[in-house]
C-alpha positions as CSV (number, residue, x, y, z in Angstrom):
1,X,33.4,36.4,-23.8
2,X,35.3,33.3,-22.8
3,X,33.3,32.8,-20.2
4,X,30.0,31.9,-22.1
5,X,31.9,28.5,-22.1
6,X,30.2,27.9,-18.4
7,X,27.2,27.0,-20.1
8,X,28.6,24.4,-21.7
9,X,31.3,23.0,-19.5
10,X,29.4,23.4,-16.0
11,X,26.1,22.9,-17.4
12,X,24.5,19.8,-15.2
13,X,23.1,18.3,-18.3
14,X,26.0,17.6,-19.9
15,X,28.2,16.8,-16.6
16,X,25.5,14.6,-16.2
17,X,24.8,12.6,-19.4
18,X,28.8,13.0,-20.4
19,X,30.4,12.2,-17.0
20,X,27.6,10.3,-15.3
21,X,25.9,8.2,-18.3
22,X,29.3,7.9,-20.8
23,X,27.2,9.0,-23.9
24,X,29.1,9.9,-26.9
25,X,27.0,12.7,-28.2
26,X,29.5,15.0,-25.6
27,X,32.5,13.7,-28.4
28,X,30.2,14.6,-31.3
29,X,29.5,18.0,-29.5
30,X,33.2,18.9,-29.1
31,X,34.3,18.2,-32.7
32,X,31.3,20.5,-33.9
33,X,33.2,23.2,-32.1
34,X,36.3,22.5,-33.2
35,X,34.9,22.3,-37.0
36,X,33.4,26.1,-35.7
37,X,37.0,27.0,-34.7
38,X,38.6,25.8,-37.3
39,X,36.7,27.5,-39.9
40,X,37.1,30.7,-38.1
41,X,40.7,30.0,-38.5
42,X,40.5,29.7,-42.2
43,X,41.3,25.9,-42.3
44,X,38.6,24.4,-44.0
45,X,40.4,20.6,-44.2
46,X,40.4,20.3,-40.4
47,X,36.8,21.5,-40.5
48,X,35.5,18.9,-42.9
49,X,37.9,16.6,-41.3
50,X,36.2,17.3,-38.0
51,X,32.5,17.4,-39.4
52,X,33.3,14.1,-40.6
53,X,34.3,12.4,-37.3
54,X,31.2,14.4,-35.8
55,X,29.1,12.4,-38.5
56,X,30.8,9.2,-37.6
57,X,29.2,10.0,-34.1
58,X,25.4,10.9,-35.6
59,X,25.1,11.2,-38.9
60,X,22.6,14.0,-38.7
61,X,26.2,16.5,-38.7
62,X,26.2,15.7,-42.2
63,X,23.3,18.8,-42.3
64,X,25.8,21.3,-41.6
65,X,28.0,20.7,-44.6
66,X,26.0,23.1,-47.0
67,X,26.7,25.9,-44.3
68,X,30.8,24.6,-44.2
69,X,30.8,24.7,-48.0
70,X,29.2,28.6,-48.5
71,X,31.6,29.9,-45.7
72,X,34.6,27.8,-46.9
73,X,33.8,29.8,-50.3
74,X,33.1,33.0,-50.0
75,X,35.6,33.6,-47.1
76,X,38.3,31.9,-49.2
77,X,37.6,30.7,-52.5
78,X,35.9,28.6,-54.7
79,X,38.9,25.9,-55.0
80,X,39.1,25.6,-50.8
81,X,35.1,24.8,-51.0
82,X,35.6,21.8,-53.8
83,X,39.3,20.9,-51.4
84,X,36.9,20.9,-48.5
85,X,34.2,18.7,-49.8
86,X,37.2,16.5,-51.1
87,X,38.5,15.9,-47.8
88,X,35.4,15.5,-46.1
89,X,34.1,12.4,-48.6
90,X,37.5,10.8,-48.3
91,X,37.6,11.2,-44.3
92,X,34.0,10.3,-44.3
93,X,34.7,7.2,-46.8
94,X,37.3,6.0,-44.3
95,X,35.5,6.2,-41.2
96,X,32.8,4.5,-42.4
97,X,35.0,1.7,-43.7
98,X,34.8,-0.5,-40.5
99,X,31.3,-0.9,-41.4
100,X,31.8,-3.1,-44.3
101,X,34.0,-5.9,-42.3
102,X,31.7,-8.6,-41.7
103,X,28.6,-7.2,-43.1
104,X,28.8,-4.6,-40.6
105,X,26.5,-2.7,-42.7
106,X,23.4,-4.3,-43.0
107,X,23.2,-4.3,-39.4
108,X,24.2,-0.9,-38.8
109,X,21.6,0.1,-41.4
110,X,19.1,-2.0,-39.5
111,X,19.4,-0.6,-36.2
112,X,18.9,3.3,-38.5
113,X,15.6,1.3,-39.9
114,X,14.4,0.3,-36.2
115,X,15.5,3.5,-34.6
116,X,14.0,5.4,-37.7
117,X,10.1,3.4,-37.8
118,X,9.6,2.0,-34.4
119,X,11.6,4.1,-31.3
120,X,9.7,6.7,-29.9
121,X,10.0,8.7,-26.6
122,X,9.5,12.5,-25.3
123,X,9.1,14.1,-28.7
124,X,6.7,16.9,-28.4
125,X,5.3,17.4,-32.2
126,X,5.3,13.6,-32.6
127,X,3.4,13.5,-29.2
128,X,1.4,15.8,-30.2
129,X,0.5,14.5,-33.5
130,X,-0.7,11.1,-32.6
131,X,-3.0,12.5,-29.9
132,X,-4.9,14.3,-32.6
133,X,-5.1,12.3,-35.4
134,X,-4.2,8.4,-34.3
135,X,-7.3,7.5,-32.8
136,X,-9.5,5.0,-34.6
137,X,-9.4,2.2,-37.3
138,X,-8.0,-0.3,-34.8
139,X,-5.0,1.3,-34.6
140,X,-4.3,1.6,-38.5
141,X,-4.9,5.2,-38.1
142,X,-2.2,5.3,-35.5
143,X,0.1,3.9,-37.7
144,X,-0.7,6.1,-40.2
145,X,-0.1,9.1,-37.6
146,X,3.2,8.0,-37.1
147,X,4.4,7.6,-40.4
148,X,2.6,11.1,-41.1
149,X,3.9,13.2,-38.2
150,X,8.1,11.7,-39.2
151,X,7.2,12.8,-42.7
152,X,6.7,16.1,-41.5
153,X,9.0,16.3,-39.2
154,X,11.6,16.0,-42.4
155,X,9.5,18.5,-44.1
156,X,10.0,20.6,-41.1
157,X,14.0,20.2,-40.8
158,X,14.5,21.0,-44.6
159,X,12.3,24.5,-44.3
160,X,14.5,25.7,-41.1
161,X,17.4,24.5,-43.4
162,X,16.0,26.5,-46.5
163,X,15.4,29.2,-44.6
164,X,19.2,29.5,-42.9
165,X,20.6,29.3,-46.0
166,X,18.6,32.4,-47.6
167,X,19.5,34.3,-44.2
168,X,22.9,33.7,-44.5
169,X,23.1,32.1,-41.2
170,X,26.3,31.1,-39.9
171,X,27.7,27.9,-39.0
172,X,27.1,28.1,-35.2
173,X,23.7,29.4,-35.7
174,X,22.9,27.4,-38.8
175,X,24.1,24.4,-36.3
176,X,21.4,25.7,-33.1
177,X,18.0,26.3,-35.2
178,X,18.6,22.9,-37.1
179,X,19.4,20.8,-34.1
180,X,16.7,22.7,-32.3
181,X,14.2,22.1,-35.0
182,X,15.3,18.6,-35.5
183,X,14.8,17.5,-31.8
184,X,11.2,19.6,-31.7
185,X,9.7,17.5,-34.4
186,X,12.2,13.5,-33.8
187,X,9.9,11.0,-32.7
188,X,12.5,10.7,-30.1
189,X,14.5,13.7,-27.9
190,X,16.7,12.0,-24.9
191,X,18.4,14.8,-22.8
192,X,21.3,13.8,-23.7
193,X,20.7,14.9,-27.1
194,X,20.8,18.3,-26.2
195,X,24.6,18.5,-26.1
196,X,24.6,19.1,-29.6
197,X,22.3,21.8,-29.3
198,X,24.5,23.4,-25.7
199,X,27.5,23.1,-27.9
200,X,26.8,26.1,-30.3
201,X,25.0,28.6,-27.6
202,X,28.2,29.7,-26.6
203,X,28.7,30.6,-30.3
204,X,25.8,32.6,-31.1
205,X,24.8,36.6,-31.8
206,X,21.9,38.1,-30.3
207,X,20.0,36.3,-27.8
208,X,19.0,33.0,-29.5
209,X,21.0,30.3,-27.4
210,X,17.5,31.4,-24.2
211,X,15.8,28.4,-25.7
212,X,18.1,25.8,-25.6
213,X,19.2,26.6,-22.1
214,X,15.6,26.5,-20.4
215,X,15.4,23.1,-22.2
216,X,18.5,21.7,-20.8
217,X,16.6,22.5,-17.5
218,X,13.0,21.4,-18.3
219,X,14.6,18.0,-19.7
220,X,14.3,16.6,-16.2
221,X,11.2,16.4,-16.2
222,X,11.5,14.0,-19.0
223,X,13.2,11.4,-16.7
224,X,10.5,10.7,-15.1
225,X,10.2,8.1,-18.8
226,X,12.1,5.7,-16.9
227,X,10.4,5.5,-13.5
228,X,6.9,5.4,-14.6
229,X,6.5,1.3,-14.9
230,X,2.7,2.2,-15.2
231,X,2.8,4.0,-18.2
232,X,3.4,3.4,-21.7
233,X,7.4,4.5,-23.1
234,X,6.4,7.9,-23.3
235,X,6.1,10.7,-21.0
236,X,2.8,11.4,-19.8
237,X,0.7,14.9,-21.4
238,X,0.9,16.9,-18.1
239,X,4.9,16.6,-17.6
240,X,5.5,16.6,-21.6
241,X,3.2,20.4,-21.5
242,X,5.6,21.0,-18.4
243,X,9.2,20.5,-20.3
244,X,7.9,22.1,-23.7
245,X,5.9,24.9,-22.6
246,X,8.8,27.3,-21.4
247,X,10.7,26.5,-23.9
248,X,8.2,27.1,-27.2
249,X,7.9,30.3,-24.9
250,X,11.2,31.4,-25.7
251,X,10.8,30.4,-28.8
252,X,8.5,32.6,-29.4
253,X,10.1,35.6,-28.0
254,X,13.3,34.7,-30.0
255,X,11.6,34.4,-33.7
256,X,10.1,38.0,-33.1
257,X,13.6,39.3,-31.6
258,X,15.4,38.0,-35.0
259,X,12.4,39.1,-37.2
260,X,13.8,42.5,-36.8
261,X,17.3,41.9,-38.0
262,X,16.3,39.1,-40.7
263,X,13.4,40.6,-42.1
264,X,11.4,37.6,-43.8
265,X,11.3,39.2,-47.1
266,X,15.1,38.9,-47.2
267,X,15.2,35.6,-46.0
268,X,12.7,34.5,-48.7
269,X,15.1,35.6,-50.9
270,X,12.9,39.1,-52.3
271,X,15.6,42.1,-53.0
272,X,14.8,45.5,-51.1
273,X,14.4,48.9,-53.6
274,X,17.2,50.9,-53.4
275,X,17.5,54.0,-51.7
276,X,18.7,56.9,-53.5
């Protein structure tokens, strides 16, 4: 129904950080639909052209490009997929053109390696992780926690990806579970970054978009980062249990919902007998 588009459009979240705080991830959002909509519309070049324009926003839209591709071909064929990619390299190739005036690059690709290694705030796994194993060897080991708990949070993002593409998940859904995964396990989650996530609920089957909704609610709870002068830049253990509880709650209920339409023999790529 049209009107699943509430969720996006009137959710306070995004009125809030689009609207309120002027952050771009509302632009990257809306040409993630439109690469959606056009690929339902068979036009694979405005959907690579869009994915591209999304990745000039975050790069991280670049994972949805293996979902693009299998759609592109088995809807259509396998000349559109190699057309698609084609356009998408040359649109991407462009955008990121700017970045070589001035040695633009080496400082865009410092501010990746500081954001990457050294920003951290409200991420629950990352969190999660140093608590348990960062303590001790005058803070080597904490070091060694961090670099440890990004490693797996990759690890973690290429399994959910894996595992989409042997369920055949579609683009909207391949787009919600990798986001959602992604954001779980980042060393840093801003509520703002849950536009990209809001964006493809509307989109879904089944009830799977439950998740991402509670956490655009429980998010304000992580605001409390920038009030509390008294603590470190993190959010303190009781209102970090507070935003993630629900939510891995839903989780929960979700993963056992879709376990009985994508049985996990299927999605691990085993062939069912066939009934005679």
């Amino acid at each position: 129904s049209p009107w699943w588009a509430v969720i996006l459009g009137w959710n306070p979240l995004v009125t809030l950080e689009s609207g309120g705080m002027g952050h771009q991830d509302a632009l990257g959002a809306l040409l993630l639909i439109v690469m959606v909509l056009a690929s339902r519309s068979r036009r694979p070049r405005t959907a690579a052209f869009a994915l591209a324009l999304a990745c000039g926003v975050k790069p991280v839209a670049v994972l949805l490009l293996p979902f693009l591709w299998r759609q592109t071909h088995e809807e259509q064929s396998f000349r559109a997929g190699r057309r698609m990619l084609l356009v998408f390299c040359v649109s991407l190739i462009v955008i990121c053109m700017p970045l070589f005036v001035q040695h633009g690059w080496s400082g865009w690709r410092e501010t990746v390696v500081h954001f990457g290694h050294r920003w951290e705030a409200n991420g629950l796994f990352y969190e999660s992780f140093k608590a348990l194993f960062g303590s001790g060897d005058e803070g080597r080991q904490m070091e060694r926690a961090k670099d440890a708990a990004r490693l797996l949070a990759m690890l973690a993002v290429l399994a959910m990806g894996l595992f989409l593409w042997q369920s055949r998940a579609r683009l909207a859904e391949a787009g919600y579970w990798l986001f959602m995964v992604l954001l779980l396990c980042a060393p840093v989650a801003y509520p703002w970054y849950l536009i990209w996530i809001l964006a493809f609920v509307p989109l879904l089957r089944g009830p799977q978009g439950f998740a991402g909704l509670i956490w655009a609610a429980t998010a304000a709870m992580s605001y409390t980062l920038w009030r509390d002068a008294d603590w470190s830049w993190s959010v303190r253990p009781n209102w970090l249990i507070a935003e993630y509880l629900p939510v891995l709650a839903i989780l929960g209920i979700a993963a056992m919902r879709l376990a009985r339409v994508v049985p996990i023999g299927r999605a691990l790529g085993r062939r069912e007998p066939v009934r005679r």
